[in-house]
Structure formats: C-alpha cells, structure tokens
Phi, psi and omega in degrees: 000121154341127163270151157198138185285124197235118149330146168232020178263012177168157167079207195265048182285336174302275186339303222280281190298339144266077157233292173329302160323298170339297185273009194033076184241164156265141202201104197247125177283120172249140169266298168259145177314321152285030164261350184294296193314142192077329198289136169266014150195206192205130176238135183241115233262158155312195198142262151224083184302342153297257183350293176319310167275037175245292200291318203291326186296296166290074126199032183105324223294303202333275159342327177276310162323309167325256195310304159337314205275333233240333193283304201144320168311134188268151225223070157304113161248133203244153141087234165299301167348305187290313173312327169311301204283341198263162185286349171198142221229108179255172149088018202237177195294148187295139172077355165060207179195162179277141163266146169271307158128181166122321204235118177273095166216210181226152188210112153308102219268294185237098173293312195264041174072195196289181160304341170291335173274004188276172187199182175230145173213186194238116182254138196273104158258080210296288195337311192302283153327322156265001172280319179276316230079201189082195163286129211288352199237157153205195183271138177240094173260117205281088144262095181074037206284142194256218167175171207246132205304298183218182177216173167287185197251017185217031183252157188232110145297131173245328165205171180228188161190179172269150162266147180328144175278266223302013194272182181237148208298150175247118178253132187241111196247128165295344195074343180258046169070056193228151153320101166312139162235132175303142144281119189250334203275175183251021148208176190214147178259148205241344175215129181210165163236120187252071175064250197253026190255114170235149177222132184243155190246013190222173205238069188297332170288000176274331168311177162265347204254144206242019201267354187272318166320308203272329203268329160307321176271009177285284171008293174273329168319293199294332172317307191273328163320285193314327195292291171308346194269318203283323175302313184273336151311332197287313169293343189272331180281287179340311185278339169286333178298308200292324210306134171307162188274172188025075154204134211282160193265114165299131175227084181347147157214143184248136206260000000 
C-alpha cells in the first residue's frame, strides 16, 4: 500500500489525513526530514504560510522537502502549500519567507483579500473528470487564498475561476526594479500540474468529493509506472549487451 506523507506543522493536515482514510489510503505526519524517507508521495496541506516556513526553518525541512520535490515523487501543495511549492512568491509578508521551489510558476500570496474574503465557489475542472468521473465541476474553498499570476510553459492549467468584484486591486512588483502593474484579467488561475507537481489554491479536504485525492494518488501510480518502465529497458539493454555477438536471441515460447 502507498504511504503518503502530510506535512504537520500548522493547517489541515488533520483534514488531508482523513480524506485519505476515506478513501483507504495511509497518511503518515512528518514534522521531521527523516519522516520524508520511505514515503511514496507528499501532501503539503494549507495554512499559515509564514508560520509554516517559520516552523519547517526550525527543523530543518527545507533541504530535505527540496530534494523530495527534485526526486521525482508527487508533490501536492494545497493552499499555503501551493506557495511553498512555486518558484516564485509575490504578496508576502516585509522580509518575505523561504520557498521550497519547484513548480515554475508566480504566486500571490493573498490574492483573494483578508479572511474576510474567503468564499466557495463551483471550478470547471474537465481533467478531474476525466481522469475520476463524475462531474466536469467541483467546490473550490478559498480561504484567504492566494492564486497563481502567471506559469511556465511546461505548467497544465487545470482550473481557473473569475476574479471577485469585490477584491481589492492587486499591484504585482518583480522586486527587480521593474515597473508595478495592476492585475487586470478577469480570471486567475487556481490548479495547475507540473510532472510530480499538483498545486490547488482551494481546499479539496475540506469537501466530501474525494476525486482530488484519488487524482493525486493516479500520480504516483503513474510515477511508478515510469519507474518500472525505465528499470526494465535499462535490463533489457544490459542483457543484449553479455549476449555473443551474431547469435539470434532464444525467446521463450508458451504452449
């Protein structure tokens, strides 16, 4: 059985880890850089995302998380998560927070205004739907949410929503001396996939619909697919390597 790992240092790792039960998955908390070891995936649940790279800084994790992310193993960031995981962080707190990295995209921290501003809303997700079934739709819950500005080119938008009328202007600065700009479009995107990367700006444990678990854990199925595909060409190449040279390959046959 799949292990999968939930950060545990603030936010809704309890919520991750039952939506896993649910679904009779195992979900193990890490705190420390040797709870990474063994796991076959990683969910890094929202929360207070300052605090968090506050707590991960005392205890090590970044470096390890890093090298989690780098390995290859899929990588959920929900929320704060999702700020953890992008490579880059607008919107944060004077002095800013360490990031773990990985998923090239720009990221808003509170895009969508104070708490007072969180909301639910129903996000058009085809992808979701054809990989679980169900409905092209699911719940999206905002809290205090950030979203993500722009991505690389090898980033899968997977939803968007519009943005609120009621938000308040978003000024977007590179920090490099660059000219400030308004956020102008009229949606912003909220789930995208990067290779073992999935990042959601909403909160699917809090929900009943379990189909964001499940597409996270196809992730590592596929992971492991890749994985096994590669190990057995790597033998197959070795072994035609010992074979004498000009002598036909005996290929077993079954009667």
């Amino acid at each position: 059985m799949a292990v999968v790992g939930v950060l545990a240092l603030q936010g809704s790792y309890n919520e991750h880890l039952a939506a896993l039960r649910r679904i009779g998955v195992r979900g193990v908390e890490v705190r420390k850089p040797e709870q990474l070891l063994g796991l076959d995936s990683l969910i890094i649940p929202g929360g207070e995302s300052t605090t968090m790279a506050k707590l991960a800084n005392y205890h090590n994790l970044f470096p390890a998380l890093r090298e989690f992310v780098s390995g290859g193993k899929p990588v959920w960031g929900t929320c704060a998560g999702l700020i953890f995981l992008a490579n880059k962080a607008v919107g944060q707190k004077t002095g800013g927070q360490e990031l773990v990295g990985g998923l090239d995209c720009t990221v808003h921290r509170n895009f969508f205004g104070s708490q007072l501003q969180s909301f639910e809303t129903e996000l058009s997700v085809p992808k979701l739907a054809e990989k679980e079934g169900g409905n092209d739709t699911c719940r999206g819950v905002f809290i205090r949410a950030p979203a993500i500005l722009d991505v690389g080119s090898d980033v899968e938008i997977l939803a968007d929503c519009p943005v609120p009328a009621n938000r308040p202007s978003i000024t977007i600065s590179s920090g490099e001396g660059d000219e400030e700009e308004v956020y102008s479009k009229d949606r912003v995107i909220v789930a995208v996939r990067q290779g073992n990367i999935l990042a959601t700006a909403f909160h699917p444990e809090l929900t009943s619909d379990s189909r964001w678990h499940r597409f996270f854990l196809d992730m590592d199925k596929e992971s492991h697919a890749k994985a096994f595909s590669a190990l057995s060409l790597s033998s197959s190449s070795r072994y035609a390597e010992d074979l004498p040279k000009n002598k036909p390959l005996d290929l077993p046959i079954f009667e």
